[in-house]
C-alpha positions as CSV (number, residue, x, y, z in Angstrom):
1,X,43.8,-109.7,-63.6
2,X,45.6,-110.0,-66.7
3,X,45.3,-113.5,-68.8
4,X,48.4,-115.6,-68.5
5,X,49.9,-116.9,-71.6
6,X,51.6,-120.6,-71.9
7,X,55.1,-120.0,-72.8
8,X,54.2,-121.6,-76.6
9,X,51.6,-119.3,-77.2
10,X,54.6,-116.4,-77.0
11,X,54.8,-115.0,-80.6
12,X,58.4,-116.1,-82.2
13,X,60.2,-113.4,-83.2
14,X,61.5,-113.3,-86.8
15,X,62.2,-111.4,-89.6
16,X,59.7,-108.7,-90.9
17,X,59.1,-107.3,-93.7
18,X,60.6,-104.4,-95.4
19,X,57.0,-103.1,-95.6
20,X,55.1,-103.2,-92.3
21,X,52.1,-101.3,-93.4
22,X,51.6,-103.2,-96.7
23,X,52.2,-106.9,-94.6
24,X,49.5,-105.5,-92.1
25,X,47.3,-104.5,-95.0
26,X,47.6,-108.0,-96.8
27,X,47.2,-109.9,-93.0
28,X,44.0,-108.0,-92.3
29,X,42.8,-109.2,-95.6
30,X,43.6,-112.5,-95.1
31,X,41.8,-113.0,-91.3
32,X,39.1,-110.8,-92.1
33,X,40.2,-108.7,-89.2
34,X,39.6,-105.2,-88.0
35,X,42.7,-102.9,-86.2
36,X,41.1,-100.8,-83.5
37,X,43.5,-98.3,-82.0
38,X,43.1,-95.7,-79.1
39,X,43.5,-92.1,-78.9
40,X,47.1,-93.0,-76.9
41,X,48.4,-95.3,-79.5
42,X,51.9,-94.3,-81.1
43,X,51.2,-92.4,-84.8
44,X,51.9,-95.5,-86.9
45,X,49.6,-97.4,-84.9
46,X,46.4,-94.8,-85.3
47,X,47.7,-95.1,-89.1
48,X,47.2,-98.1,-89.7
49,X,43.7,-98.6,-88.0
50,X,40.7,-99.0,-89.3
51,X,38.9,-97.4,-86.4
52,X,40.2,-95.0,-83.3
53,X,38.7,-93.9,-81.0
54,X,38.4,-93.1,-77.3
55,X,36.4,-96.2,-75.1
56,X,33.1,-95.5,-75.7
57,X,33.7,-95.7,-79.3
58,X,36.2,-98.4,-79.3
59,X,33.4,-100.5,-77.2
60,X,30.4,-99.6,-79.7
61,X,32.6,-100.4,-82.8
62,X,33.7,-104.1,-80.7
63,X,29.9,-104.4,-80.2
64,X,29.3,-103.8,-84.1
65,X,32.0,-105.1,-86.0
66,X,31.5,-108.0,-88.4
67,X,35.1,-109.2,-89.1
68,X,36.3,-112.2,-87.2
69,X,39.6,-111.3,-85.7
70,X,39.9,-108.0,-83.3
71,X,43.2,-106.6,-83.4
72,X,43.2,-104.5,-80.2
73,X,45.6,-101.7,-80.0
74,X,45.2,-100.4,-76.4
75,X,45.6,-101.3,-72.9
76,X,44.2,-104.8,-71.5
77,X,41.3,-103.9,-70.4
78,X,40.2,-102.4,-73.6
79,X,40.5,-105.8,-75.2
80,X,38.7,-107.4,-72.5
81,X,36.1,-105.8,-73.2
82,X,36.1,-106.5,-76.9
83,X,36.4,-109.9,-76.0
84,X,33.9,-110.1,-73.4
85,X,31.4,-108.4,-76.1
86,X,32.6,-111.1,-78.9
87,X,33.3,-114.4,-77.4
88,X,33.3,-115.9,-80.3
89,X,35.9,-113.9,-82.2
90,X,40.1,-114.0,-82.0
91,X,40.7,-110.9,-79.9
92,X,44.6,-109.9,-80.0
93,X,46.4,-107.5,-78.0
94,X,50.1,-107.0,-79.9
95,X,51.6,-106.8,-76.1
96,X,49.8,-108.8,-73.2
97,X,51.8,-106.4,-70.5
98,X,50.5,-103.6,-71.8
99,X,48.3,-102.9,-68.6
100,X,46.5,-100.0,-66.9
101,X,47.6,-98.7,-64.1
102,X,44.1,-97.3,-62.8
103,X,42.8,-100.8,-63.5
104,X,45.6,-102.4,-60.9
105,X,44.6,-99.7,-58.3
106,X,41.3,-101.6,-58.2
107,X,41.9,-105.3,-57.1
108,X,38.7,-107.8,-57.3
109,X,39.2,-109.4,-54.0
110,X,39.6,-105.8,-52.1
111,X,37.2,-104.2,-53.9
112,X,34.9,-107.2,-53.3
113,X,34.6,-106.6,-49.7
114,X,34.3,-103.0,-49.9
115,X,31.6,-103.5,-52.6
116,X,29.8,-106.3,-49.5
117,X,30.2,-103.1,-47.2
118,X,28.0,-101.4,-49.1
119,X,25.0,-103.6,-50.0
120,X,22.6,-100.4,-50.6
121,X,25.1,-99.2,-53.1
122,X,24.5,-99.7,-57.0
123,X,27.9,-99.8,-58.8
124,X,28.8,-97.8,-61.4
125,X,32.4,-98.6,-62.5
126,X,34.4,-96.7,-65.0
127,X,35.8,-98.9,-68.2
128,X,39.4,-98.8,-67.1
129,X,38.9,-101.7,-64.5
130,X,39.4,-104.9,-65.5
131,X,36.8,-107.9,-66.5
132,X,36.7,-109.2,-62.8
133,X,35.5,-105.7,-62.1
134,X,33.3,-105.5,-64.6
135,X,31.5,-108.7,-63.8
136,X,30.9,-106.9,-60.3
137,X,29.3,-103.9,-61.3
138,X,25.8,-103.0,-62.3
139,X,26.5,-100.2,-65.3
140,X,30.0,-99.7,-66.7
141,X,30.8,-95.7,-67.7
142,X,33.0,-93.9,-70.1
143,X,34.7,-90.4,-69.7
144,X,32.2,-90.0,-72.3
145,X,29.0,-91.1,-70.9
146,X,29.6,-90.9,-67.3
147,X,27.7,-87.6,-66.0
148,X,25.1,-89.1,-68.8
149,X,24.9,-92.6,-67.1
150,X,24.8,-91.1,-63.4
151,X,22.0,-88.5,-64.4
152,X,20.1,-91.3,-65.1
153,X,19.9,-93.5,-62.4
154,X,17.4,-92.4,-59.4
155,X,18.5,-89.5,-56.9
156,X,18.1,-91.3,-53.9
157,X,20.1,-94.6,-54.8
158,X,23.3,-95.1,-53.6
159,X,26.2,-95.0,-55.7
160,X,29.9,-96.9,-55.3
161,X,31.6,-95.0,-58.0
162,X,35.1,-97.3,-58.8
163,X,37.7,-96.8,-59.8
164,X,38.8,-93.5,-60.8
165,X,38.5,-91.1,-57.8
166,X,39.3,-88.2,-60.0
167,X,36.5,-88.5,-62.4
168,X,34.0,-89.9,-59.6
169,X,34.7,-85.6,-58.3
170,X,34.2,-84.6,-61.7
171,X,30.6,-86.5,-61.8
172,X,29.4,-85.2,-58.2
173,X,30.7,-81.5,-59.5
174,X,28.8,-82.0,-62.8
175,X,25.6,-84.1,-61.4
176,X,25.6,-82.5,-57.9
177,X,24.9,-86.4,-56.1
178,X,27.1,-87.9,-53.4
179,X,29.3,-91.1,-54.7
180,X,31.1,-93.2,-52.4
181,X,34.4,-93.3,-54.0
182,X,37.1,-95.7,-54.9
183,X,40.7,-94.3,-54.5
184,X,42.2,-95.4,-57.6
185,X,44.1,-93.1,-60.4
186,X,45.9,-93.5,-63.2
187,X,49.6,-92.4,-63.2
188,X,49.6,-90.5,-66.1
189,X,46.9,-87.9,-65.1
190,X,48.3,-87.6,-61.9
191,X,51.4,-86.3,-63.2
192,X,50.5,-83.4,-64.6
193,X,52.1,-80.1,-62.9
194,X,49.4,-77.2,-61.9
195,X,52.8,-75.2,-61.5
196,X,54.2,-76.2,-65.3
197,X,50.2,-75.5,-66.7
198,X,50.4,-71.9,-65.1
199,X,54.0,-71.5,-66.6
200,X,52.8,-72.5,-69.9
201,X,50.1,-70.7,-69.6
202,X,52.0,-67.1,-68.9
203,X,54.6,-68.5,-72.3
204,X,51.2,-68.6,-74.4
205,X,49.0,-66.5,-73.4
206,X,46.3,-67.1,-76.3
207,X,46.6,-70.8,-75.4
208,X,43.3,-72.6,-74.1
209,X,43.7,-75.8,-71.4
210,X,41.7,-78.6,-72.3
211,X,41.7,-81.4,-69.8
212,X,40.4,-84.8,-69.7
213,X,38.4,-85.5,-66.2
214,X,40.8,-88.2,-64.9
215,X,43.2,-85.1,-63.9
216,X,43.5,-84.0,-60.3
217,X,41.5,-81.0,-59.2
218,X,44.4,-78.4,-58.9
219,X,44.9,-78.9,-63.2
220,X,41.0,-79.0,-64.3
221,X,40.5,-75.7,-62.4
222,X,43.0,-74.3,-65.4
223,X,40.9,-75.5,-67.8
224,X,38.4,-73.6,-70.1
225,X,37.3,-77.6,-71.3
226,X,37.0,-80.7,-69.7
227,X,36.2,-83.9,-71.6
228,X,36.9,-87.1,-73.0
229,X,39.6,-87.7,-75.9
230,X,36.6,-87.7,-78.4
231,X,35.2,-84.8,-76.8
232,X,38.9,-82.8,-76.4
233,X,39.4,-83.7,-80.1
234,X,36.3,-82.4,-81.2
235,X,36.5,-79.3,-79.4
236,X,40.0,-78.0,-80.8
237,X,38.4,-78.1,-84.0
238,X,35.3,-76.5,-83.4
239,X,37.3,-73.6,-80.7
240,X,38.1,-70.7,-82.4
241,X,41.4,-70.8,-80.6
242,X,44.4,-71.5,-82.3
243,X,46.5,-73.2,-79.5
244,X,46.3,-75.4,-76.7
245,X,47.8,-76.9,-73.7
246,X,46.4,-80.4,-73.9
247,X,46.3,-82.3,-70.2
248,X,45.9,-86.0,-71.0
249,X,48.0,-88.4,-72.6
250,X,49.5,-86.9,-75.6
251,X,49.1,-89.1,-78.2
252,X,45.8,-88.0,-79.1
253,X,48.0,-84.4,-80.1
254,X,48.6,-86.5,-83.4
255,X,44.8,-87.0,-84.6
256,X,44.3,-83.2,-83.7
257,X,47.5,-82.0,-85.2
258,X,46.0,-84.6,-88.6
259,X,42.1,-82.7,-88.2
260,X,43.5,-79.1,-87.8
261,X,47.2,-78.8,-89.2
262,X,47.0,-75.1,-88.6
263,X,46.9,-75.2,-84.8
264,X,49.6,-75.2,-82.4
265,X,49.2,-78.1,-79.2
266,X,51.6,-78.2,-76.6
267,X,51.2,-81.2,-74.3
268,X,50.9,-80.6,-70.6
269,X,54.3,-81.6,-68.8
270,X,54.8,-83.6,-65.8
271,X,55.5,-82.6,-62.4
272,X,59.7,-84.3,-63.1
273,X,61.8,-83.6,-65.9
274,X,60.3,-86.5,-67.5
275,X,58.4,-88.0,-70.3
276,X,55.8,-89.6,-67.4
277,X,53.0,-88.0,-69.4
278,X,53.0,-90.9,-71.9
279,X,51.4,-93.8,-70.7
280,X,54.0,-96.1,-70.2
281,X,51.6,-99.3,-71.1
282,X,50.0,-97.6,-74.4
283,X,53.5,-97.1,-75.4
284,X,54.1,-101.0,-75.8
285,X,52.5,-101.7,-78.0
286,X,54.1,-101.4,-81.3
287,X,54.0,-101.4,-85.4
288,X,56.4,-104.6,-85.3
289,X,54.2,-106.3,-82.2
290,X,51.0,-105.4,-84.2
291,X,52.0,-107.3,-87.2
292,X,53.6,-110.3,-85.0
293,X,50.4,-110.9,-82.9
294,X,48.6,-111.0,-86.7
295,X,51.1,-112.9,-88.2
296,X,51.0,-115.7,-85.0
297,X,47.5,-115.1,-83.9
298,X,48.1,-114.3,-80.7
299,X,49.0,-113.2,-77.9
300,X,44.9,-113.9,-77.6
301,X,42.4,-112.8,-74.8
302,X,40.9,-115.4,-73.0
303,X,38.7,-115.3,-70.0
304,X,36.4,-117.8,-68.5
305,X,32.6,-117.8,-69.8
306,X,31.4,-117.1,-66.3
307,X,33.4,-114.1,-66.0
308,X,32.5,-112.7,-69.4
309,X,28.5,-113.6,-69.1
310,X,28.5,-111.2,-65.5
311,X,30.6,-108.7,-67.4
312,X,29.1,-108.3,-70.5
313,X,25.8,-107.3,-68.6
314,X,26.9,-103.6,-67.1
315,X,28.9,-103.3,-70.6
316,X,25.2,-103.8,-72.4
317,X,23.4,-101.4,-70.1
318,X,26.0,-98.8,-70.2
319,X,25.4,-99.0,-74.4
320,X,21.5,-98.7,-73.9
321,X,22.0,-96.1,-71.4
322,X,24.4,-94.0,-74.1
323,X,22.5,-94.3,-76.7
């Protein structure tokens, strides 16, 4: 459930400067802040940040930081969580809209009765859910951590895995246990088209798949690499390959194209003649909105204490359990 801003606390629009970059630089300065950015952000965004990263890294560097404004260039939930690990800090997010569309599929009140269905069951929810969520679960998970995280918990507990159903298949594949599944996706991996990989795939022969787990079944088959952003970044440097067909959001094409210049990476296409591949929500957030929210100090993340206290408990486990 997103935080819901008085009308006054909208930032005013008004003229920026010729310089964006520079006015960012000399704002950061001023509030002692830090820019965190994901993978998805838009190229001038992951320029200007002082850290990217995927959610696992994004949440370790919120847990660390020592500057007392959070600039959060990401999705809602993402800045949740920085604020639920730093109540005491400004946490801005440059567009308050700019949602997640795995973390709607996963209302509190519905999955609150499924979750009292299931009294047995421990609940392991993935990050993209929202602080409500959170506060329900017992251990939060990454794309990162979450084979890790279920390995780890004993064999014959129960598990409600929430709320990505696609990577809850990729952890019984990978771990071999039974979770009981919450049906929720995110749009963007579920757009991918098996038929347009295979195409591509018969255009570039010498080109390797790499796929993040949130993808349906049909496209990770087609992959020779499954793994986070962090871990599909890491990989196309380390593969001796020289091209790829990357299936997740394509933004992260711009840190690999930065790391390894001399590689070719051709983003997976949608199932339409569309650009549905980009995360519509990521894509909000902008250069101008960045500097607005730091100029304004705000659009800011609040949440009540009660909420944050039951949320930040699965967050600290899940940082214990990946360490």
């Amino acid at each position: 459930m997103f935080t819901t801003l008085l009308p006054q606390q909208t930032p005013i629009q008004s003229s920026l400067p010729h310089d964006l970059f520079e006015a960012i630089d000399g704002l950061k300065r001023e509030l002692n802040a830090i820019i965190l950015a994901h993978f998805y952000q838009d190229p001038d965004i992951q320029d200007v940040a002082d850290y990217i990263g995927d959610s696992l890294g994004l949440s370790r560097k919120a847990a660390a930081t020592n500057a007392d404004v959070i600039v959060f260039a990401g999705v809602h939930f993402m800045a949740e969580t920085a604020k639920i690990l730093n109540p005491d800090k400004l946490v801005l997010l440059p567009d308050l809209n700019a949602g997640c569309s795995l973390a709607d599929s996963c209302p509190p009140d519905a999955f609150g009765k499924f979750k009292a269905e299931h009294p047995d069951h421990l609940v392991v929810s993935y990050i993209n859910c929202s602080a409500e969520i959170k506060a329900m679960s017992d251990i939060i998970c990454t794309s990162s951590n979450a084979v890790q995280i279920v390995n780890q918990i004993p064999k014959d507990q129960p598990i409600i895995f929430a709320p990505d159903r696609n990577l809850g298949r990729y952890v019984m594949e990978q771990t071999g246990r039974e979770l009981l599944l919450w049906q929720g996706s995110c749009i963007v991996h579920e757009t991918f088209s098996e038929k347009k990989i295979v195409q591509l795939k018969i255009e570039h022969p010498d080109a390797e798949v790499i796929a993040h787990p949130e993808c349906e079944p049909p496209v990770l088959r087609h992959a020779s690499y499954i793994g986070s952003t962090t871990a599909l970044l890491k990989y196309s440097q380390s593969s001796a390959s020289h091209s790829f067909i990357v299936a997740t959001e394509p933004g992260i094409i711009h840190q690999m194209q930065k790391q390894t210049p001399d590689k070719h990476f051709i983003p997976a296409p949608a199932a339409n003649n569309c650009n549905c591949n980009e995360c519509p929500f990521m894509r909000l957030n902008t250069l101008e909105k960045l500097y607005l929210a730091m100029k304004h100090r705000q659009p800011e993340i609040l949440m009540s204490e009660e909420i944050r206290v039951a949320a930040v408990r699965p967050i600290q486990r899940m940082l214990e359990m990946s360490a």
